[in-house]
N, C-alpha and C positions, 0 to 999 in steps of 0.2 A: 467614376472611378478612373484612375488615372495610371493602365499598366502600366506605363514606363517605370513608375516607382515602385511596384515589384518586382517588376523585373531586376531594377537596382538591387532591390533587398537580397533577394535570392543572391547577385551575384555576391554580394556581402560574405553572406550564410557562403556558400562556397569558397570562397575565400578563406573563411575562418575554418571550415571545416578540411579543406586541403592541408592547413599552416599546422593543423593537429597530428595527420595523418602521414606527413612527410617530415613534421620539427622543423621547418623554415618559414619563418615570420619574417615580412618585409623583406624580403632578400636575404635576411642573415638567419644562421643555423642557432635553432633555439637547443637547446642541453635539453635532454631527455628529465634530468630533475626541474625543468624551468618550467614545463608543459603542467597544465592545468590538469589535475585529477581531482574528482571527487572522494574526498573520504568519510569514514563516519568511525567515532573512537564513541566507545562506550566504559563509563569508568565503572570499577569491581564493584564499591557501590551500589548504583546505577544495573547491573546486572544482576546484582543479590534481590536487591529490589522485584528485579522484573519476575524473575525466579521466585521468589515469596508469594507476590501478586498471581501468578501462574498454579502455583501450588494452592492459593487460596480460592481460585476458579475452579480448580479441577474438583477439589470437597466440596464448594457452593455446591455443584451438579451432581456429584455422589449423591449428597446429601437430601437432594430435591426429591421431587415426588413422581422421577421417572422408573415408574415399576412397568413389569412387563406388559400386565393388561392394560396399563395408559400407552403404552408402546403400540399396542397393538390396535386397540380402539383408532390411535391415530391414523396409524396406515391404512385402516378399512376407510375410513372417513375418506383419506385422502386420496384413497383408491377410487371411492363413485363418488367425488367431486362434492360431496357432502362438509367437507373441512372450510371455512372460511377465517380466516384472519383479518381485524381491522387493523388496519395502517398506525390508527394511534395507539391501539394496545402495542402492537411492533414498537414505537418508537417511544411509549413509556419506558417500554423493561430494558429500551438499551439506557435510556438516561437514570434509571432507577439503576444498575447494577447488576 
């Protein structure tokens, strides 16, 4: 491994994070609109959607078989180490829904 080339890197990275933090790219003054932002736009759509999808998850789990004595049953289980979960049942029920 050859640090001098991270070392480079880094001063890269510094470079580029300085030019953010000050608006001066190469010597000249970048405009506050020119500087890179992350953004993220969600259309109403898009948001109806997610909201539907959301209301449909909260009745899936109303609607399930979480009564109070399987509530309860659970946390004694889980309290003397008695509770196990396999990994592929976990990672059925995410891919099932």
């Amino acid at each position: 491994m050859e640090v001098g080339k991270l070392g480079n890197a880094m001063g890269i990275y510094r470079k580029m994070e300085n030019s953010y933090k000050t608006g001066v790219k190469d010597g000249k003054k970048v405009s506050s609109s020119a500087k890179r932002v992350d953004t993220f736009e969600m259309s109403a759509g898009a948001r109806a959607a997610g909201a539907e999808a959301a209301k449909a998850s909260a009745k899936k789990f109303a609607d399930s078989d979480a009564s109070a004595d399987r509530i309860a049953s659970l946390k004694s289980r889980i309290a003397d180490g008695s509770y196990n979960v396999s990994p592929e049942s976990v990672a059925a029920s995410i891919f099932e829904g």
